[in-house]
N, CA, C and O atoms as a GROMACS GRO file, in nm:
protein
  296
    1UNK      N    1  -1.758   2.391  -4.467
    1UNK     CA    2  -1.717   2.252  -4.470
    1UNK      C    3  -1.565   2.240  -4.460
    1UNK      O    4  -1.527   2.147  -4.389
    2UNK      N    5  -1.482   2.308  -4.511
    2UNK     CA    6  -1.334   2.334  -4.516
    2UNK      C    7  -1.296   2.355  -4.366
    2UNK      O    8  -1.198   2.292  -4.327
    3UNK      N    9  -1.372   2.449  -4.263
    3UNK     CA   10  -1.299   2.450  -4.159
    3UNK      C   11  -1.328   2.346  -4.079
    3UNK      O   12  -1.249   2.322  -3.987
    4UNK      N   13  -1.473   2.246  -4.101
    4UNK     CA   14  -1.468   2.135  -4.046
    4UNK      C   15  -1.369   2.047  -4.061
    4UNK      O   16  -1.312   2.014  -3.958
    5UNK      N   17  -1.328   1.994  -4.175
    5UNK     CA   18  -1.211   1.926  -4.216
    5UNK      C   19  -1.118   1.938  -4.183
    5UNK      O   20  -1.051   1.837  -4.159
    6UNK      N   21  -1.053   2.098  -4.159
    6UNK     CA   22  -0.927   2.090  -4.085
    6UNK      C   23  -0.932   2.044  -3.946
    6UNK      O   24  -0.887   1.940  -3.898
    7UNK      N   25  -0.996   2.140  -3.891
    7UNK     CA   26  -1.069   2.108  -3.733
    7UNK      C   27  -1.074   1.893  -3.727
    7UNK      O   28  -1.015   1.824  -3.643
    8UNK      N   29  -1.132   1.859  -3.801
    8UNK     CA   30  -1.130   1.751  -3.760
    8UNK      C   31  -1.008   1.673  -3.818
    8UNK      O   32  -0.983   1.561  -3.773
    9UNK      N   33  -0.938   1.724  -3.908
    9UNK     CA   34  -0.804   1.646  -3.972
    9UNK      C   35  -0.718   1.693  -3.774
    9UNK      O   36  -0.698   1.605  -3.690
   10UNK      N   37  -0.694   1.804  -3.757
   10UNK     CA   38  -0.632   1.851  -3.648
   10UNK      C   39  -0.643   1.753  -3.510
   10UNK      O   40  -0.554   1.716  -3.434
   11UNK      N   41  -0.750   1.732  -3.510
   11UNK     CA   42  -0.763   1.619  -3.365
   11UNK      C   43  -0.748   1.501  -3.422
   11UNK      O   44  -0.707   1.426  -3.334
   12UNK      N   45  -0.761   1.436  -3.535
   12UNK     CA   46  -0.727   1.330  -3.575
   12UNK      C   47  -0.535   1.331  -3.549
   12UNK      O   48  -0.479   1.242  -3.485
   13UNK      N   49  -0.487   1.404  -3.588
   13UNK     CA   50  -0.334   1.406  -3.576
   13UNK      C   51  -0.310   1.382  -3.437
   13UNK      O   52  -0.226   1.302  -3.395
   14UNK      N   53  -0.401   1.465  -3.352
   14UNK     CA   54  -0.354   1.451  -3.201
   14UNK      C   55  -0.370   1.314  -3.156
   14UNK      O   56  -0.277   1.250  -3.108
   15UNK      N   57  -0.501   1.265  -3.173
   15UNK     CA   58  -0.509   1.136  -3.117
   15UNK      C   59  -0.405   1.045  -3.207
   15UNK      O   60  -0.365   0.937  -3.164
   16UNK      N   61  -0.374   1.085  -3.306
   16UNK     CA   62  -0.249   0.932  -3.381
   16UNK      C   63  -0.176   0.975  -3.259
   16UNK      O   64  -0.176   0.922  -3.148
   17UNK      N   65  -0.103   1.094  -3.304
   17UNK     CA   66   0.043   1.122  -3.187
   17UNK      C   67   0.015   1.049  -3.009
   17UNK      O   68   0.079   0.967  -2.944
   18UNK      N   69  -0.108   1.127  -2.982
   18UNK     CA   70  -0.092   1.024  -2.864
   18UNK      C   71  -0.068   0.882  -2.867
   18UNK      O   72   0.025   0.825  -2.810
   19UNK      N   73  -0.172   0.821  -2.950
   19UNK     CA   74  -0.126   0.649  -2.948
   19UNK      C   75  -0.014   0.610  -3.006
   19UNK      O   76   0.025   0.495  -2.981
   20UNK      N   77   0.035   0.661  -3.062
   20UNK     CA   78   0.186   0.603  -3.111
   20UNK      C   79   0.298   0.650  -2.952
   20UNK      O   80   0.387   0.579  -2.907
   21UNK      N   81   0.269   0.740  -2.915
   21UNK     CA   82   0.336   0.797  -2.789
   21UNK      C   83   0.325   0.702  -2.714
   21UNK      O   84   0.428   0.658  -2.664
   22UNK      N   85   0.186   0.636  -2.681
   22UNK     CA   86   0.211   0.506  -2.614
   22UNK      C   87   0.175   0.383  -2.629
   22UNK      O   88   0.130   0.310  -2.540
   23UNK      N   89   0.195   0.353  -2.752
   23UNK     CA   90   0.266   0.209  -2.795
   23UNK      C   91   0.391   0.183  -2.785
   23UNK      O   92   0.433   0.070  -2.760
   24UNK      N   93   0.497   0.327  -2.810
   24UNK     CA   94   0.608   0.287  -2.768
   24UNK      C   95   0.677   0.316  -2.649
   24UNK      O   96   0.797   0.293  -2.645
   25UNK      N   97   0.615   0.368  -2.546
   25UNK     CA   98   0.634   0.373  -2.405
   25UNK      C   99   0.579   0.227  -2.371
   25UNK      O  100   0.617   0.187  -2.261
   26UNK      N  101   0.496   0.137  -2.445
   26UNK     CA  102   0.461  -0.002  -2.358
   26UNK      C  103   0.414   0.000  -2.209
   26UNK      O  104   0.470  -0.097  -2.158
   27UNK      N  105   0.349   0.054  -2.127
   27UNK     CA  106   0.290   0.090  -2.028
   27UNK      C  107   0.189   0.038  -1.997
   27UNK      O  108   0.146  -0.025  -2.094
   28UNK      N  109   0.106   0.028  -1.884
   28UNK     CA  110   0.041   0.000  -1.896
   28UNK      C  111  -0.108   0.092  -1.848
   28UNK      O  112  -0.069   0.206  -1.824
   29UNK      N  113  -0.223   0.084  -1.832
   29UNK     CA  114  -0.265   0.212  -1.840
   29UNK      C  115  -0.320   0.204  -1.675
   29UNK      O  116  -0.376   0.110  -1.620
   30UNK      N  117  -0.283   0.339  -1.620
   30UNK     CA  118  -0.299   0.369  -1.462
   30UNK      C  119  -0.386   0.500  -1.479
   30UNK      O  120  -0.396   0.573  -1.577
   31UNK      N  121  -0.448   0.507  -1.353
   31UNK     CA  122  -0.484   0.609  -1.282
   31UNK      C  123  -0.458   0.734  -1.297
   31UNK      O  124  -0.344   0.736  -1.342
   32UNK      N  125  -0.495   0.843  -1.286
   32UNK     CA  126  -0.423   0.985  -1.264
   32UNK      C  127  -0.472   0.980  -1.106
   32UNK      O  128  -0.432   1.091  -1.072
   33UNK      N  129  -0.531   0.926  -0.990
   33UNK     CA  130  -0.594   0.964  -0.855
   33UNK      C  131  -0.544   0.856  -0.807
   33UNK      O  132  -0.528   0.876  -0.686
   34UNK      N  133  -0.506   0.740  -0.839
   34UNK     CA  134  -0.411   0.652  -0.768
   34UNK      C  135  -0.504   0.537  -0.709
   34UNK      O  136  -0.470   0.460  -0.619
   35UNK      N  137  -0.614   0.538  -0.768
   35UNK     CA  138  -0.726   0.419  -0.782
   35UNK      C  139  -0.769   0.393  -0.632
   35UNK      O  140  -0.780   0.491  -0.558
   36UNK      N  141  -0.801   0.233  -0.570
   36UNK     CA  142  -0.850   0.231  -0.491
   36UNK      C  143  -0.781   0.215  -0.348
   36UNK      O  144  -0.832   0.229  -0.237
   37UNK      N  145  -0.606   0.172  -0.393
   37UNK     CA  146  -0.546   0.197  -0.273
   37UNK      C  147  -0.521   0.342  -0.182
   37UNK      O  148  -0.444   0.349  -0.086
   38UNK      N  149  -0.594   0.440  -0.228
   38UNK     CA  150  -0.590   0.573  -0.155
   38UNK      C  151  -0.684   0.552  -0.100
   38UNK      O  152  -0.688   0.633  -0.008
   39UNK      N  153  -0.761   0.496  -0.098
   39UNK     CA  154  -0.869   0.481   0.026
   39UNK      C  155  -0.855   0.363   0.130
   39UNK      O  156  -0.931   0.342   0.224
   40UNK      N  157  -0.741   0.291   0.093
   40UNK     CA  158  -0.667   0.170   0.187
   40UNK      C  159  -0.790   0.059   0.116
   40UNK      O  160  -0.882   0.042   0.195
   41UNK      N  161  -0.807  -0.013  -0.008
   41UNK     CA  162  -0.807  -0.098  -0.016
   41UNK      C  163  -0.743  -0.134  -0.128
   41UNK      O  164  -0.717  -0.056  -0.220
   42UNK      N  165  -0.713  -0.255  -0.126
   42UNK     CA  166  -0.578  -0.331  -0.154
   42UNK      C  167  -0.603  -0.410  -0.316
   42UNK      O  168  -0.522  -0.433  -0.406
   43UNK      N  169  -0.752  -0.439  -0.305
   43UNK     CA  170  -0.791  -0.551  -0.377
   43UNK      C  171  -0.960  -0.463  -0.430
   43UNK      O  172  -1.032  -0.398  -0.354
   44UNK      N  173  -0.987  -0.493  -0.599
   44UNK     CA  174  -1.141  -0.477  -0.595
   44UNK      C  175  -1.202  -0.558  -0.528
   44UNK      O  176  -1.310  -0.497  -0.528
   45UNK      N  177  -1.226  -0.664  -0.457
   45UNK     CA  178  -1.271  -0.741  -0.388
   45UNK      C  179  -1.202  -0.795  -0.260
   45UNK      O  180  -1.120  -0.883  -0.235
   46UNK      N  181  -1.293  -0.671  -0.166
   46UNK     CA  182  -1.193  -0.642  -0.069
   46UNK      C  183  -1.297  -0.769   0.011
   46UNK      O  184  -1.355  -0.702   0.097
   47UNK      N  185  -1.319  -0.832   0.018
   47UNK     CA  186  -1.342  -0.943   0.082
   47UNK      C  187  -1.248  -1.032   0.125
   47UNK      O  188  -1.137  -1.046   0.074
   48UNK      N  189  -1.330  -1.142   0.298
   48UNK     CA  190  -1.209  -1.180   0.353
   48UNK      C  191  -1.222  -1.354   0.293
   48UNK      O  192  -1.137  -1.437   0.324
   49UNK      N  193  -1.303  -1.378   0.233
   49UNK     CA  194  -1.317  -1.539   0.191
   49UNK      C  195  -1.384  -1.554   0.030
   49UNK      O  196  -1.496  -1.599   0.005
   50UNK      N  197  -1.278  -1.501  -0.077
   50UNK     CA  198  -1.358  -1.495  -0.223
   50UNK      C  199  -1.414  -1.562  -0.281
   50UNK      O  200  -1.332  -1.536  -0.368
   51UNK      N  201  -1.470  -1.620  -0.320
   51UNK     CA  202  -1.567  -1.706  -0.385
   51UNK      C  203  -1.518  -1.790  -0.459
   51UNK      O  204  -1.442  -1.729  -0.533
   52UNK      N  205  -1.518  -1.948  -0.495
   52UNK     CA  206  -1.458  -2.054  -0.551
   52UNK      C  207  -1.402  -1.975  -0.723
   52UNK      O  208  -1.285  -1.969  -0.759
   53UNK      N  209  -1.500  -1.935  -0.790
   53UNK     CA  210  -1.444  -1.860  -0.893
   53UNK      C  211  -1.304  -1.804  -0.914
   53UNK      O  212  -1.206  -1.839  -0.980
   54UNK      N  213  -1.336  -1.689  -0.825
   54UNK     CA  214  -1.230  -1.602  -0.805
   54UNK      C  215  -1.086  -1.681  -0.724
   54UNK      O  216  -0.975  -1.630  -0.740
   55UNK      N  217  -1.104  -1.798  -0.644
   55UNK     CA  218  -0.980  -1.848  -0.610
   55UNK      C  219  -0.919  -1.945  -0.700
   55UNK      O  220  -0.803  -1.979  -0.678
   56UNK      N  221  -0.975  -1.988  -0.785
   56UNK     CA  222  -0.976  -2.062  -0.882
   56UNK      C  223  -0.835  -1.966  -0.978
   56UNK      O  224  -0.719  -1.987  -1.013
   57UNK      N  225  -0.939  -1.855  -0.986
   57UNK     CA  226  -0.831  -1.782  -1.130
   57UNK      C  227  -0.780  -1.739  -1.078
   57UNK      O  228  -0.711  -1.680  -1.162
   58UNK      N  229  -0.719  -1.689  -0.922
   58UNK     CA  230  -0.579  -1.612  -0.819
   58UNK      C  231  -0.540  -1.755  -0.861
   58UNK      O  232  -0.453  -1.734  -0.945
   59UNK      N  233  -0.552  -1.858  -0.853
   59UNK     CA  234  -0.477  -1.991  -0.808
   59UNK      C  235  -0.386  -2.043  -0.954
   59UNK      O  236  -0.291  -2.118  -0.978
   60UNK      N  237  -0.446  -1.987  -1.005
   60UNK     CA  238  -0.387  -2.044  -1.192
   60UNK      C  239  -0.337  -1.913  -1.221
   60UNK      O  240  -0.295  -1.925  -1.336
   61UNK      N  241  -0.315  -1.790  -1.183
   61UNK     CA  242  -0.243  -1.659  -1.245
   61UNK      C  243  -0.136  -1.669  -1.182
   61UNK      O  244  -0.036  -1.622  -1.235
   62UNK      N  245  -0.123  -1.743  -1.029
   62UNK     CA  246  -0.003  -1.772  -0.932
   62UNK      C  247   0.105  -1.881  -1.012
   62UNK      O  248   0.226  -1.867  -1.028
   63UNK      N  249   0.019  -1.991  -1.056
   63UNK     CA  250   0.073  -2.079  -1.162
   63UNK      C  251   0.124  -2.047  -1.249
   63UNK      O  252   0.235  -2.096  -1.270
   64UNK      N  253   0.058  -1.928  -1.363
   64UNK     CA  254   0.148  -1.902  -1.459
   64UNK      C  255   0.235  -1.805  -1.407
   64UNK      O  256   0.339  -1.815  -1.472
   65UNK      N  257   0.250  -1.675  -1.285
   65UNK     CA  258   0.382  -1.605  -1.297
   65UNK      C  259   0.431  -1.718  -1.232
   65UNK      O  260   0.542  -1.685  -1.274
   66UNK      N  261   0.456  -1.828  -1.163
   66UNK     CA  262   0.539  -1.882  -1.107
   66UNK      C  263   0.622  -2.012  -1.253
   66UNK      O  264   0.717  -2.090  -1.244
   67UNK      N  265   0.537  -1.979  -1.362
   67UNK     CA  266   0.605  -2.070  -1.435
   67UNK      C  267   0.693  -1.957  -1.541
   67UNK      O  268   0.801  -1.990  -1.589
   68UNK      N  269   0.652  -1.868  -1.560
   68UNK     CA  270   0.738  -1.760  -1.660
   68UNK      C  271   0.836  -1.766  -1.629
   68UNK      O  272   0.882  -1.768  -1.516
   69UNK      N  273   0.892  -1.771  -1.744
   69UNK     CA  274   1.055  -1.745  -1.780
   69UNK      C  275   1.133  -1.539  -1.794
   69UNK      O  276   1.129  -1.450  -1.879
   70UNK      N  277   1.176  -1.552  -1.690
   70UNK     CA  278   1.191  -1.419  -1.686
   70UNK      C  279   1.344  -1.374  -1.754
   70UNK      O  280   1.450  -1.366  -1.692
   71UNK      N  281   1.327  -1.352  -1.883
   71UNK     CA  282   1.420  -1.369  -1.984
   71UNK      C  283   1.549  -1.223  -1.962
   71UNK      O  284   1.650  -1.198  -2.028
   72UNK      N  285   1.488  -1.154  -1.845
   72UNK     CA  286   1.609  -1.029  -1.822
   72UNK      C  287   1.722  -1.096  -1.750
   72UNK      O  288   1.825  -1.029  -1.746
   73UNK      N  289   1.726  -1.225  -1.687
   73UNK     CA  290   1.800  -1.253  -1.604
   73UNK      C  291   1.869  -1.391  -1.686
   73UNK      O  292   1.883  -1.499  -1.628
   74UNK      N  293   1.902  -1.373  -1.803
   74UNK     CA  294   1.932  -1.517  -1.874
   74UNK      C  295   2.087  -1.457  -1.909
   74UNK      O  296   2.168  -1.527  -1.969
   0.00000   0.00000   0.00000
C-alpha cells in the first residue's frame, strides 16, 4: 500500500506542475499535428453556404471582436 501512495502522490505532483505551468503561460490549447489546416481546410465546416445558425453566431462574434476594446494600444 506504501508504494501505491507514493507512486500515486508522484503523478499527482506531475499533473499540479503541469497545470500551474499552464495557467501561467495563459495559452491557449493547440494541436501537436497542426489540426485541420494541414489537410487545406480552413474552417470545421468547410461548407460553401452555412446554415442560418451558424451565420447567426459568425455574425455576433464579428460584433463583439469589432466592439472590444483592445487595451494594449491605450
Amino acid at each position: 500500500m506504501a508504494i501505491f501512495l507514493v507512486t500515486f502522490g508522484f503523478f499527482l505532483l506531475i499533473v499540479v506542475a503541469m497545470a500551474v505551468g499552464y495557467i501561467f503561460q495563459q495559452k491557449s490549447l493547440a494541436g501537436s499535428c497542426g489540426g485541420l489546416s494541414t489537410i487545406g481546410i480552413d474552417k470545421a465546416c468547410n461548407c460553401d453556404n452555412p446554415c442560418e445558425k451558424r451565420q447567426e453566431r459568425e455574425r455576433k462574434e464579428a460584433l463583439q471582436e469589432s466592439q472590444k476594446i483592445d487595451i494594449k494600444n491605450l
